[in-house]
Backbone as JSON Lines, residues from 0, in Angstrom:
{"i":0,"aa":"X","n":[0.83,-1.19,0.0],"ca":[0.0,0.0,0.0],"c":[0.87,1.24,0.0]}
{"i":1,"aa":"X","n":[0.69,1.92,-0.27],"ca":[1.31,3.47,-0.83],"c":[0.01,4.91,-0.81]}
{"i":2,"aa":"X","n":[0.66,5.5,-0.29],"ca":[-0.02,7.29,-0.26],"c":[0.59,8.48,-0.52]}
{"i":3,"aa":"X","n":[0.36,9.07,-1.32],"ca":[0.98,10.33,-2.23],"c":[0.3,11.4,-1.04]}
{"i":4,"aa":"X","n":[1.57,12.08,-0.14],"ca":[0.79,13.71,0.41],"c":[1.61,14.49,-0.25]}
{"i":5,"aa":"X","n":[1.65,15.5,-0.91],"ca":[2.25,17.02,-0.92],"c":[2.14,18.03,0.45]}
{"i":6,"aa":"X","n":[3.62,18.11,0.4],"ca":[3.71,19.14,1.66],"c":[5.07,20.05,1.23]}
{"i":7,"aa":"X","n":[4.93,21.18,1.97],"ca":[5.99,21.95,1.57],"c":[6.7,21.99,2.39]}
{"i":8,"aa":"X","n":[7.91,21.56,2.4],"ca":[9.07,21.3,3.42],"c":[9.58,22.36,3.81]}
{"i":9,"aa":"X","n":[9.22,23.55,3.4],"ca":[9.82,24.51,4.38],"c":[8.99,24.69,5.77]}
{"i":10,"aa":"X","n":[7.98,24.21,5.28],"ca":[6.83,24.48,6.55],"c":[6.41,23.48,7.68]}
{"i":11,"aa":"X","n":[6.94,23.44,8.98],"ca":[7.1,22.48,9.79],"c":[5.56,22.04,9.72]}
{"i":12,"aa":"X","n":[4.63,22.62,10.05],"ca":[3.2,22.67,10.41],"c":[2.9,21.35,9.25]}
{"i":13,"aa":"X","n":[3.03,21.62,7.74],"ca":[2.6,21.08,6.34],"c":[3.16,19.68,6.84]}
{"i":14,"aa":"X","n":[4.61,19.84,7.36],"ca":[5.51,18.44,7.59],"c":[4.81,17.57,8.27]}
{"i":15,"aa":"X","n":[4.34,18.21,9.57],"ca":[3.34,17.92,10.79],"c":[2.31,16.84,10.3]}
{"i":16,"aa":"X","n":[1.53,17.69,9.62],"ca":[0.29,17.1,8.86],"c":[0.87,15.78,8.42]}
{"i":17,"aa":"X","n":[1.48,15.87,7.31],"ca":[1.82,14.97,6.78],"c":[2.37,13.88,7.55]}
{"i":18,"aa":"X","n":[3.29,13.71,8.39],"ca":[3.23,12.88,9.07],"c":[2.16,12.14,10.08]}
{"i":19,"aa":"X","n":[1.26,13.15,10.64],"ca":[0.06,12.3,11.22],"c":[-0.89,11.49,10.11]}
{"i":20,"aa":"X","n":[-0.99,12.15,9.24],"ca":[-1.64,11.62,8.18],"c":[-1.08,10.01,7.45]}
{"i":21,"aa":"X","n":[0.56,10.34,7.52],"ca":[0.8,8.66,7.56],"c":[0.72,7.87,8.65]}
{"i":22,"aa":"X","n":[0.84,8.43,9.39],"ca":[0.96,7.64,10.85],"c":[-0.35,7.03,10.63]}
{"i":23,"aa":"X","n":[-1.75,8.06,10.36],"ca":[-3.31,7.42,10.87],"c":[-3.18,6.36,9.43]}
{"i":24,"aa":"X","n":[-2.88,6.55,7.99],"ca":[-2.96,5.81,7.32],"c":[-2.26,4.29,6.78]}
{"i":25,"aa":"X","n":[-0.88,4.56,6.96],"ca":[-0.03,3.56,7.2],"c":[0.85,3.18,8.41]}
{"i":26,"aa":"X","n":[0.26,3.44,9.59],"ca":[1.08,3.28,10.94],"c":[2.25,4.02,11.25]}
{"i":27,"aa":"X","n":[3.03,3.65,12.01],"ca":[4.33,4.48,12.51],"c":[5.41,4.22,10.71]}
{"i":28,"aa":"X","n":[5.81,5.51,10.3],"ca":[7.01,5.55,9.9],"c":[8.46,5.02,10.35]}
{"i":29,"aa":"X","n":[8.79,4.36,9.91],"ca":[10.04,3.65,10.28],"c":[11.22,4.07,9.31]}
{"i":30,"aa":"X","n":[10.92,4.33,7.83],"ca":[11.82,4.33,6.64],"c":[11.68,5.92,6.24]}
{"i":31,"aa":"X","n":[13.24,7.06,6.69],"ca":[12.88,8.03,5.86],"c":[13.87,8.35,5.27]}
{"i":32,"aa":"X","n":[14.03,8.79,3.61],"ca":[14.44,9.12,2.52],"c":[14.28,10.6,2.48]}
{"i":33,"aa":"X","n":[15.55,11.36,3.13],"ca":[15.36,12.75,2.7],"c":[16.04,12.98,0.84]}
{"i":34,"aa":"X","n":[14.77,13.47,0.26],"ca":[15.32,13.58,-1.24],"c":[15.16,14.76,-1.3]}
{"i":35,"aa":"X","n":[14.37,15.36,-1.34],"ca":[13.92,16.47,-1.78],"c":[14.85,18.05,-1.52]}
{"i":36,"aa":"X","n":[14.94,18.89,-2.56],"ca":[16.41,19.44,-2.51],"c":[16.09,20.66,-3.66]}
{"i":37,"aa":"X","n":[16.47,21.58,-3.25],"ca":[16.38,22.52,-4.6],"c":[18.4,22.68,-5.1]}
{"i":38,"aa":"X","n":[18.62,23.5,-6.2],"ca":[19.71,23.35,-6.96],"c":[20.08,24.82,-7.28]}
{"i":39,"aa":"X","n":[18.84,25.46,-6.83],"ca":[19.03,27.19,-7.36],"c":[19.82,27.62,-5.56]}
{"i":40,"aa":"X","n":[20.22,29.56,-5.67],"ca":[20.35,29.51,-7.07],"c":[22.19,28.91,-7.45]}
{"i":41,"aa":"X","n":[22.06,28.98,-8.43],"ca":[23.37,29.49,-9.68],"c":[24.07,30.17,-10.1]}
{"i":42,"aa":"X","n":[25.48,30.37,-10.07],"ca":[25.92,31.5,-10.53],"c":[27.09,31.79,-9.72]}
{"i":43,"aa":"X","n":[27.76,32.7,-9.88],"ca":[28.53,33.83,-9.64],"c":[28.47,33.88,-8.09]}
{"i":44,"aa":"X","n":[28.88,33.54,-6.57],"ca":[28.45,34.5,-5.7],"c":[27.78,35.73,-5.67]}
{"i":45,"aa":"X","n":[28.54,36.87,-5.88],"ca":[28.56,37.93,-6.39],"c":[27.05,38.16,-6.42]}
{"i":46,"aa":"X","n":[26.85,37.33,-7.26],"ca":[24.95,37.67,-7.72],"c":[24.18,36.87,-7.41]}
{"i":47,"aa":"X","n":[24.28,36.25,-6.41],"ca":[23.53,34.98,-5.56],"c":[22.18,36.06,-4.43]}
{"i":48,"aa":"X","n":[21.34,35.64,-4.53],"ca":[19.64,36.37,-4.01],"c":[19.63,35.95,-2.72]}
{"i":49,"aa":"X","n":[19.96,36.68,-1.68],"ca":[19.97,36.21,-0.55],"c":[18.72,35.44,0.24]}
{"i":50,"aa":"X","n":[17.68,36.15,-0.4],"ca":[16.38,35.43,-0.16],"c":[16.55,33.41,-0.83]}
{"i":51,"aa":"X","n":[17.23,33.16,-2.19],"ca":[17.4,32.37,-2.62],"c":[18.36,31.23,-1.7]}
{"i":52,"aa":"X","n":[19.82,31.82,-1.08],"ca":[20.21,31.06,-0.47],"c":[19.15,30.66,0.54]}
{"i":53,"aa":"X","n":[18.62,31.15,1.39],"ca":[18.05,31.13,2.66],"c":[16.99,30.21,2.09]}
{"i":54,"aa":"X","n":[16.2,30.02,0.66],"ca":[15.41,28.91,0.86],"c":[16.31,27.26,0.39]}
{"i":55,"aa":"X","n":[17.33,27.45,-0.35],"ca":[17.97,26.34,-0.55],"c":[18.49,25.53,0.6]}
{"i":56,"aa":"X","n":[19.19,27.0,1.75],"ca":[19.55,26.43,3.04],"c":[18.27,25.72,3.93]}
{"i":57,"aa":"X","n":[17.08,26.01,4.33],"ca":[15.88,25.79,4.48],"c":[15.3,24.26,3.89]}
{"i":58,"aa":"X","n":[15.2,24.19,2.11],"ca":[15.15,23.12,1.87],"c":[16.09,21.99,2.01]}
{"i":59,"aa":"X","n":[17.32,22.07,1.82],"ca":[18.07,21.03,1.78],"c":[19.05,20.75,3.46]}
{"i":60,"aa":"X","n":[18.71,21.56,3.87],"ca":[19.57,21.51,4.91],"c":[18.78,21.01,6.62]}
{"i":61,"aa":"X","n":[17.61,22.35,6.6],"ca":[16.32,22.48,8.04],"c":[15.61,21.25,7.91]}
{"i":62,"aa":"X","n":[14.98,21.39,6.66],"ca":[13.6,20.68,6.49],"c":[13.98,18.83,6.86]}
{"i":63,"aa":"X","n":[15.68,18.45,5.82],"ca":[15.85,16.85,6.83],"c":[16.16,16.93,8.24]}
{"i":64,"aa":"X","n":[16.39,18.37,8.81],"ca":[16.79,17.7,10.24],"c":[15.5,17.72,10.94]}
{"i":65,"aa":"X","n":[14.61,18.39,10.75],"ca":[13.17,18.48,10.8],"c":[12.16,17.44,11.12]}
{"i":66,"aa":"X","n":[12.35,17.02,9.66],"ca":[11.62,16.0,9.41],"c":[12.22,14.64,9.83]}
{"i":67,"aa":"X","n":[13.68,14.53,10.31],"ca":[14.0,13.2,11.16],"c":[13.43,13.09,12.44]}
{"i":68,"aa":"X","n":[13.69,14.74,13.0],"ca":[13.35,14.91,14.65],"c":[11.71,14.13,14.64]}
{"i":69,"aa":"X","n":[10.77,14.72,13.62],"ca":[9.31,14.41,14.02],"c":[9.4,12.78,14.33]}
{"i":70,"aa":"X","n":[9.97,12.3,13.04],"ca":[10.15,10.76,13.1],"c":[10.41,9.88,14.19]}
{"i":71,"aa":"X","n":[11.65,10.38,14.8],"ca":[12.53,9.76,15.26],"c":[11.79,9.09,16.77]}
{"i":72,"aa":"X","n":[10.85,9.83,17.55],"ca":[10.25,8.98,18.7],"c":[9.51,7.64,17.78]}
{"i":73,"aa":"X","n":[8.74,7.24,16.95],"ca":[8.51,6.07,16.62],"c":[9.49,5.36,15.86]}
{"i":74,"aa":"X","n":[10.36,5.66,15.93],"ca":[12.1,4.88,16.06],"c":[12.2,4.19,16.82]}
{"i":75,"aa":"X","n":[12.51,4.83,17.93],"ca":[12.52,5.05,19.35],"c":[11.97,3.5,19.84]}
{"i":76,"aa":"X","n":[10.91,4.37,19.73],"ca":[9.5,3.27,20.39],"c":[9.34,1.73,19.32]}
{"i":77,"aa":"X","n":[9.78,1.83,18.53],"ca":[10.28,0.47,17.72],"c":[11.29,-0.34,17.84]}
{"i":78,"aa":"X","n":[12.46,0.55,18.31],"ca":[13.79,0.12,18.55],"c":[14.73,-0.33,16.9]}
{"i":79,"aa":"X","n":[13.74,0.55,16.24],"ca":[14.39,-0.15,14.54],"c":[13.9,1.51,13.79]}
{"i":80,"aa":"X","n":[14.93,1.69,12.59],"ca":[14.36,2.58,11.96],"c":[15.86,3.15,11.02]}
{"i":81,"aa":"X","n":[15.2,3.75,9.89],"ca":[16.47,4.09,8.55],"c":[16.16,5.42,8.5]}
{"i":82,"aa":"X","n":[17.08,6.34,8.46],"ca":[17.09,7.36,7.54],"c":[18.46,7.2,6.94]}
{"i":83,"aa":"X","n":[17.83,7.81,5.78],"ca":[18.79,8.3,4.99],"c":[18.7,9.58,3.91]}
{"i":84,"aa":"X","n":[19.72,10.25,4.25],"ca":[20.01,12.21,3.2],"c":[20.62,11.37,2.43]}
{"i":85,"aa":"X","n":[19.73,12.06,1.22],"ca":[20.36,12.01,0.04],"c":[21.52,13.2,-0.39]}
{"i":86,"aa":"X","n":[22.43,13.19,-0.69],"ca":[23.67,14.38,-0.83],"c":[23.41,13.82,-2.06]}
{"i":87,"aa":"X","n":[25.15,14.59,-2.53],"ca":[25.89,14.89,-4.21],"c":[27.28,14.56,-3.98]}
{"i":88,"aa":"X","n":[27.87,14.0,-5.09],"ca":[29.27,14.1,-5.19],"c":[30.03,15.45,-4.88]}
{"i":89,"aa":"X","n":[29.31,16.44,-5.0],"ca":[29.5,17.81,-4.75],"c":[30.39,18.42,-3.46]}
{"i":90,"aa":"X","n":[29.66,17.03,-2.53],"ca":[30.17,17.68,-1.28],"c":[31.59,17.23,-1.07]}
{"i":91,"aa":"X","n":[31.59,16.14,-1.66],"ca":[32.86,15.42,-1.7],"c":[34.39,16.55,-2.16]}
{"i":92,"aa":"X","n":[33.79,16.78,-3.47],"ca":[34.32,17.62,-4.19],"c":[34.1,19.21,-4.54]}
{"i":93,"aa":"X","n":[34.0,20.0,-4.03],"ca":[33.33,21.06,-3.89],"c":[33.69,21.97,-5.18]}
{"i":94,"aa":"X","n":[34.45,22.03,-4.76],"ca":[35.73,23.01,-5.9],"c":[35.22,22.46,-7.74]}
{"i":95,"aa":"X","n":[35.05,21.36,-7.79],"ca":[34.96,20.82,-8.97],"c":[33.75,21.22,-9.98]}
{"i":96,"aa":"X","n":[32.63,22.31,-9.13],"ca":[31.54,23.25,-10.08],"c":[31.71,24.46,-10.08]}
{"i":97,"aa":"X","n":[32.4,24.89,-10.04],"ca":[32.37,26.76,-9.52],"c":[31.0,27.01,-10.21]}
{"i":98,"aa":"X","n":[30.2,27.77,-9.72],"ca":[28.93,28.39,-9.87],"c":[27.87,27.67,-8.66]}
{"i":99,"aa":"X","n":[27.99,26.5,-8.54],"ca":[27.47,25.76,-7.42],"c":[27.32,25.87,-5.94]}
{"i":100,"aa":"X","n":[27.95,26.92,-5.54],"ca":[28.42,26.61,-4.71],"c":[27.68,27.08,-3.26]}
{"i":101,"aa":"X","n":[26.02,27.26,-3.03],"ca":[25.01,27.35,-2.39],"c":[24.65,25.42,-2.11]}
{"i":102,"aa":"X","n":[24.54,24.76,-3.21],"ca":[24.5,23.66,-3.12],"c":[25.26,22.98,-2.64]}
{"i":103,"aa":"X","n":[26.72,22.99,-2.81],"ca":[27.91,22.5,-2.19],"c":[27.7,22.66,-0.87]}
{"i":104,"aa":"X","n":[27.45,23.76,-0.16],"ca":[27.57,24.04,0.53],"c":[26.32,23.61,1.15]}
{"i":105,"aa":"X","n":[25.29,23.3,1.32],"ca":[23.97,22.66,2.0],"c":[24.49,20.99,1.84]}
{"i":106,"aa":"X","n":[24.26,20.52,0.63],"ca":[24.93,19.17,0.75],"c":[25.99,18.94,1.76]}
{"i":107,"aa":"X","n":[27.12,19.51,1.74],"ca":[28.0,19.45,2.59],"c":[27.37,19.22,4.2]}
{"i":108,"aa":"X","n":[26.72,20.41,4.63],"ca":[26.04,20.54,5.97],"c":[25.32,19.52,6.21]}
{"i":109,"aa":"X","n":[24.78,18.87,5.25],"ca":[23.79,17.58,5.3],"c":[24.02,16.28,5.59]}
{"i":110,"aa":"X","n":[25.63,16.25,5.03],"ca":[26.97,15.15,5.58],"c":[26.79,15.15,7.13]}
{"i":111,"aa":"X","n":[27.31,16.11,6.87],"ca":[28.05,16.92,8.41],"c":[26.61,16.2,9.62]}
{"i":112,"aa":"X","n":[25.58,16.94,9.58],"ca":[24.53,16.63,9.92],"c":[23.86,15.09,10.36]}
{"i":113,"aa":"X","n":[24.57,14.08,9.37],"ca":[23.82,12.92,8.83],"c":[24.9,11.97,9.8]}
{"i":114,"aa":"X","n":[26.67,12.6,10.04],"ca":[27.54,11.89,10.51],"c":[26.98,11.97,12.18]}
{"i":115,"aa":"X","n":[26.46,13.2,12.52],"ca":[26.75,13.85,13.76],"c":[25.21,12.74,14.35]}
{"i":116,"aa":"X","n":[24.24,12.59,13.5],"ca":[23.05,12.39,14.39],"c":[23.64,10.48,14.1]}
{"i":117,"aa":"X","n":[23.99,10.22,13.72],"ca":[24.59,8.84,13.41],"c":[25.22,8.47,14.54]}
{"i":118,"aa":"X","n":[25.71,9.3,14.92],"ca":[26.51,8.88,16.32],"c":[25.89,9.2,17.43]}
{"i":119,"aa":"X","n":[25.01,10.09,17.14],"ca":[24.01,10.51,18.63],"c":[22.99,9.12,19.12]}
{"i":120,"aa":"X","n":[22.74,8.4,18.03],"ca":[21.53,7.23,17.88],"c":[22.29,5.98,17.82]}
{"i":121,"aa":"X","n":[23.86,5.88,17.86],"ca":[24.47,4.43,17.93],"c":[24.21,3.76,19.02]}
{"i":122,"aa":"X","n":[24.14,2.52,18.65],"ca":[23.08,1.29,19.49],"c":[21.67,1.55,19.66]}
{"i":123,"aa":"X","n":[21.18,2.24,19.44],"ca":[19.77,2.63,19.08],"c":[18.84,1.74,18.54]}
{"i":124,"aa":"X","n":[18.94,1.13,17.37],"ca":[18.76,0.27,16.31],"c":[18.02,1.27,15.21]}
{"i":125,"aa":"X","n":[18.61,2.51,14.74],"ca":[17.99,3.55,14.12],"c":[19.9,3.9,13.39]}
{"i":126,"aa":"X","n":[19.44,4.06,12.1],"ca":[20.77,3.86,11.51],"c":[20.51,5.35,10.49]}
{"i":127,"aa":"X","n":[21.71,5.73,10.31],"ca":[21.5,7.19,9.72],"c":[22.6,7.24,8.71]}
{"i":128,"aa":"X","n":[22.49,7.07,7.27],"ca":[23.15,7.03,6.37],"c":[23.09,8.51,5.01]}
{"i":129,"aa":"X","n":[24.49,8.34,4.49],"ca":[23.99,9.68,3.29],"c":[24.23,8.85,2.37]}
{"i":130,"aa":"X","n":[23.55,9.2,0.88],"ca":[23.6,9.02,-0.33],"c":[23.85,9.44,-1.03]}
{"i":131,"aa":"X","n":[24.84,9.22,-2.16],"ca":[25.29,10.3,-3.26],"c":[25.15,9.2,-4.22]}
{"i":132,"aa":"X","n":[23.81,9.98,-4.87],"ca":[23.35,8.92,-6.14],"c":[23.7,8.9,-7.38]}
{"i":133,"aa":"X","n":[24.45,9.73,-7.66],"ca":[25.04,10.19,-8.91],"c":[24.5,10.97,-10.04]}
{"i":134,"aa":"X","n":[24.68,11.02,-10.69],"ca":[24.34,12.47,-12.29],"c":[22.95,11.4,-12.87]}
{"i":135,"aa":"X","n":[22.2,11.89,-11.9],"ca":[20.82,10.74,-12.15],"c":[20.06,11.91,-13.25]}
{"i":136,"aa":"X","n":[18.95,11.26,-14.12],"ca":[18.64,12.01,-15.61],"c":[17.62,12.04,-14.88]}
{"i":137,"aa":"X","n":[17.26,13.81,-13.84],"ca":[16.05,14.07,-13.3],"c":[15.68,15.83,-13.93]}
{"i":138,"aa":"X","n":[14.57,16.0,-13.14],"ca":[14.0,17.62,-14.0],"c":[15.26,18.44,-13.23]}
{"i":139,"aa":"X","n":[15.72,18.27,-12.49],"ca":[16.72,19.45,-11.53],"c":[17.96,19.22,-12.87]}
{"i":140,"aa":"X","n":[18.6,18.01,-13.49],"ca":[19.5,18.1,-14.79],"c":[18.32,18.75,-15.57]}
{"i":141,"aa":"X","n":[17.79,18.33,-15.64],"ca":[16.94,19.52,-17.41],"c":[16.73,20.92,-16.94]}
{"i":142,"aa":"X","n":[16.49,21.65,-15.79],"ca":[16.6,22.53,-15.07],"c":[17.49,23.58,-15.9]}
{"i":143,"aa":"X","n":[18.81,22.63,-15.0],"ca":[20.06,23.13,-15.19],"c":[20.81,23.77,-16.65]}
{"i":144,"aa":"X","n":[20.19,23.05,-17.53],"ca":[20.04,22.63,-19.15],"c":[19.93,23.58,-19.57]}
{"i":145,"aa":"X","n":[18.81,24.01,-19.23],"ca":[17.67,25.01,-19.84],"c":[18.32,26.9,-18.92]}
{"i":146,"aa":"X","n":[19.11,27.02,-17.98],"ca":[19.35,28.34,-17.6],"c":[20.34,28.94,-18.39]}
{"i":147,"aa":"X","n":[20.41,30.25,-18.89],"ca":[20.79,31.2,-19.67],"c":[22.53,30.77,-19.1]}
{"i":148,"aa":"X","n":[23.48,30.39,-20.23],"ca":[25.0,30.1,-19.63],"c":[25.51,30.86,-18.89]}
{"i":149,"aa":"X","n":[25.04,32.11,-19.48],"ca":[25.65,33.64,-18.79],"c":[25.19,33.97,-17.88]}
{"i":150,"aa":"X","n":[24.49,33.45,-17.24],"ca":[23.75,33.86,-16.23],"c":[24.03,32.37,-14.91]}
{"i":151,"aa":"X","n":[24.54,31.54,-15.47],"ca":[24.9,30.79,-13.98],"c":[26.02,29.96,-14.54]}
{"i":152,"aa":"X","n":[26.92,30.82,-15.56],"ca":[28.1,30.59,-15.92],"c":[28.41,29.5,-17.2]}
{"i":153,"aa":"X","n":[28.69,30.05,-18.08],"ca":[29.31,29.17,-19.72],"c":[29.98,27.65,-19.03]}
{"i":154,"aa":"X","n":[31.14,27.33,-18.09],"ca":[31.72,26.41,-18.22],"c":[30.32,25.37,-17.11]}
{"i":155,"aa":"X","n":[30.22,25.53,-16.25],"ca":[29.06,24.67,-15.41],"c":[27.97,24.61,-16.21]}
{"i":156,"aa":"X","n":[27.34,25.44,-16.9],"ca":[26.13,24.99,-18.36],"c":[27.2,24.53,-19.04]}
{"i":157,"aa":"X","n":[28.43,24.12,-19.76],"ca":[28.9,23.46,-20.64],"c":[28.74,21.94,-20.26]}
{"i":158,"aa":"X","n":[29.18,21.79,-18.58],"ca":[29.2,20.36,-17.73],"c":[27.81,19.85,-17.94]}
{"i":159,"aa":"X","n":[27.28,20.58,-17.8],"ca":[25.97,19.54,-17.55],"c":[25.0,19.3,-18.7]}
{"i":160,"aa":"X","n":[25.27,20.07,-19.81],"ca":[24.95,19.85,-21.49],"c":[25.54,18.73,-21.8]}
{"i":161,"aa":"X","n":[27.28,18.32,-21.38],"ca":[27.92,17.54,-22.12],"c":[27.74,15.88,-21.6]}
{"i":162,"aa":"X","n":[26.98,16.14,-19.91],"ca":[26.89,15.01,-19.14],"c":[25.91,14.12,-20.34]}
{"i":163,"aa":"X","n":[24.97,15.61,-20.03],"ca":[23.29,14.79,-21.32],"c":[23.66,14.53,-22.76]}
{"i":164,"aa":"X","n":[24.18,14.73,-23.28],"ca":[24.74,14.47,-24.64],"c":[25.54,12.9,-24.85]}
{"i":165,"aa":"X","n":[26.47,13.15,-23.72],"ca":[27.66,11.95,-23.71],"c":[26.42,10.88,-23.64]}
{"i":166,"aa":"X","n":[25.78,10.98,-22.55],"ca":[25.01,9.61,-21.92],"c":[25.19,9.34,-20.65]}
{"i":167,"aa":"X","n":[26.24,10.26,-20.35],"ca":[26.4,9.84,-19.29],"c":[25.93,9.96,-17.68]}
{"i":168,"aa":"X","n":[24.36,10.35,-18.04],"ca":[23.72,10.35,-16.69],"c":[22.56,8.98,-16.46]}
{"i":169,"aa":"X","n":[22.42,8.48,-14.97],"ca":[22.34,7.39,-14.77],"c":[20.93,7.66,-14.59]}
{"i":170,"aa":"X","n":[19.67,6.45,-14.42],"ca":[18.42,6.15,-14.65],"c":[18.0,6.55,-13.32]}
{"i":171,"aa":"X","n":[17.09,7.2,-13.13],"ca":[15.95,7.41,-11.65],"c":[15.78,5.5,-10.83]}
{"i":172,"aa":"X","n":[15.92,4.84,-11.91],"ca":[15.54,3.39,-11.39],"c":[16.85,2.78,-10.98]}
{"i":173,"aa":"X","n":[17.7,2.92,-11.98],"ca":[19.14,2.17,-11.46],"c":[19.57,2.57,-10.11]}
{"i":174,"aa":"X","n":[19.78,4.27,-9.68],"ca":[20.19,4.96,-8.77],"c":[19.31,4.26,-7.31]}
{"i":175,"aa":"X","n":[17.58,4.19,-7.44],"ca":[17.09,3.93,-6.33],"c":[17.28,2.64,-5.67]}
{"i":176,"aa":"X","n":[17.53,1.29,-6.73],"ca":[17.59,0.04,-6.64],"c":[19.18,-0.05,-5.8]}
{"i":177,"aa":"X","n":[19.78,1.11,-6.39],"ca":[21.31,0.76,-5.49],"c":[21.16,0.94,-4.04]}
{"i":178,"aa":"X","n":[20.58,2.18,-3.79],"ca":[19.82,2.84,-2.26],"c":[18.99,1.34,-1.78]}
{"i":179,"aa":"X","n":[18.49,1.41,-2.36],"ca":[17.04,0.24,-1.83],"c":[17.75,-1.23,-1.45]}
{"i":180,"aa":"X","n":[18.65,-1.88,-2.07],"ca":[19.39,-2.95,-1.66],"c":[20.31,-2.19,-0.55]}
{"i":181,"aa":"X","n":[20.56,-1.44,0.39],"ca":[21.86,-1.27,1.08],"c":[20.82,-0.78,2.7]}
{"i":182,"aa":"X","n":[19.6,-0.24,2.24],"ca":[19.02,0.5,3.04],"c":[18.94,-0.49,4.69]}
{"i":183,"aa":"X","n":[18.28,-1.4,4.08],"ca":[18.17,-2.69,5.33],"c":[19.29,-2.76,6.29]}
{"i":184,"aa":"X","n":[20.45,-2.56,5.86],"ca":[21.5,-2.79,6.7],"c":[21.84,-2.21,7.75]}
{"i":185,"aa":"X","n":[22.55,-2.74,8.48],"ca":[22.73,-2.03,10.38],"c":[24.06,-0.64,10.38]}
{"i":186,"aa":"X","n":[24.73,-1.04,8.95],"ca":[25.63,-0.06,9.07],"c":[25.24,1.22,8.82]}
{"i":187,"aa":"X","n":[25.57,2.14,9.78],"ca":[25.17,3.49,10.29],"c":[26.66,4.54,10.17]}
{"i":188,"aa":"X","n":[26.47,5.63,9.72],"ca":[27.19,6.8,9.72],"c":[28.18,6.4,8.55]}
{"i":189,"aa":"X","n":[27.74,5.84,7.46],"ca":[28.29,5.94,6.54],"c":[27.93,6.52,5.41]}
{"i":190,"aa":"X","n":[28.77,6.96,4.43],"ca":[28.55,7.59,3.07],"c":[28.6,6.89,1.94]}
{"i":191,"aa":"X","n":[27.17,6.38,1.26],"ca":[27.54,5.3,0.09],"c":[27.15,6.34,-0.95]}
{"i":192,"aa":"X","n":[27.32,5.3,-2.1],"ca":[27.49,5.97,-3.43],"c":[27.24,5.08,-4.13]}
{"i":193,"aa":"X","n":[26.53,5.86,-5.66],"ca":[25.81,4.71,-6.29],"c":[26.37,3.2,-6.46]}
{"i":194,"aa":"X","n":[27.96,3.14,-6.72],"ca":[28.41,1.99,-6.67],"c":[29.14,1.41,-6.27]}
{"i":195,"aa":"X","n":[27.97,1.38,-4.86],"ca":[27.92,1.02,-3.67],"c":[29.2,0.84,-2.48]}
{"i":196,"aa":"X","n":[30.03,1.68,-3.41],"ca":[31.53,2.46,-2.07],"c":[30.64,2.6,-0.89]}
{"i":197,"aa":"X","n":[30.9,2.13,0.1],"ca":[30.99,2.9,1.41],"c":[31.95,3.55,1.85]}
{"i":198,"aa":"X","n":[31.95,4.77,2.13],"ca":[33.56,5.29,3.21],"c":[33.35,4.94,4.38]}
């Protein structure tokens, strides 16, 4: 059984909902997948929208620690339970997009974040892992595609034109099936990657 809610993750209250709403419909949450992530903005420092950082920081950064905290008492009270942040190679490598670097920088925090509560919950039986799924062929790449070069920089729009061209971005299905076989496991505070490195 499966249930589609929309909620807007900046908004604890929306989060709220949504979680009672699974709770009354499919019981206690046990399995959470922070995905959800914006990519803007782009560009230059220099000309970065301060209003813009503050929602990227918000989405990718508040909203998973957020939305673990609500979770985490029917963890608790189970004595079993997964999360896992999804990150980017990005964080790994930071330096390697110049124009990126709002994203780098939330991904990064999200590590940081994902190591720290990993160790707060050891022996717990609640395991806290990050994911870096790789140059997966989603709307955030066609996004990227589609913004003016000059405007969030010629060589980072050259990267991610040439990713889609080559071929070389990986399937929404391949990427989740790698996540989905590893998720079960007891090992906690580690960083996997689509193929399937752990550090």
């Amino acid at each position: 059984m499966a249930t589609a809610i929309v909620a807007d993750v900046q908004n604890p209250e929306r989060l709220r909902d949504g979680v009672e709403r699974i709770r009354a419909e499919l019981g206690p949450p046990l399995i959470l997948v922070n995905n959800a992530a914006v990519v803007a903005p782009l560009g230059p420092t220099q000309a970065l929208d301060p209003a813009a950082i503050a929602t990227a920081a918000a989405v990718n950064v508040v909203a998973p620690i957020v939305l673990s905290a609500m979770l985490l008492p029917d963890m608790r009270d189970a004595g079993w339970g997964r999360i896992v942040n999804v990150s980017s190679g990005i964080a790994a490598t930071p330096a390697a997009m110049p124009g990126m670097t709002v994203y780098a920088a939330t991904k990064a925090a999200l590590e940081a974040h994902t190591l720290n509560l990993a160790a707060e919950l050891d022996g717990t039986g609640i395991t806290v892992n990050v994911y870096r799924p790789g140059a997966v062929d989603t709307a955030m790449q066609q996004w990227i595609r589609e913004q003016p070069a000059q405007q969030i920089g010629v060589a980072l729009h050259e990267r991610f034109a040439q990713m889609h061209a080559g071929g070389h971005l990986v399937s929404p299905e391949r990427s989740a099936t790698a996540l989905v076989h590893r998720i079960a496991g007891v090992q906690t505070g580690q960083i996997w990657s689509l193929d399937d490195s752990a550090r």
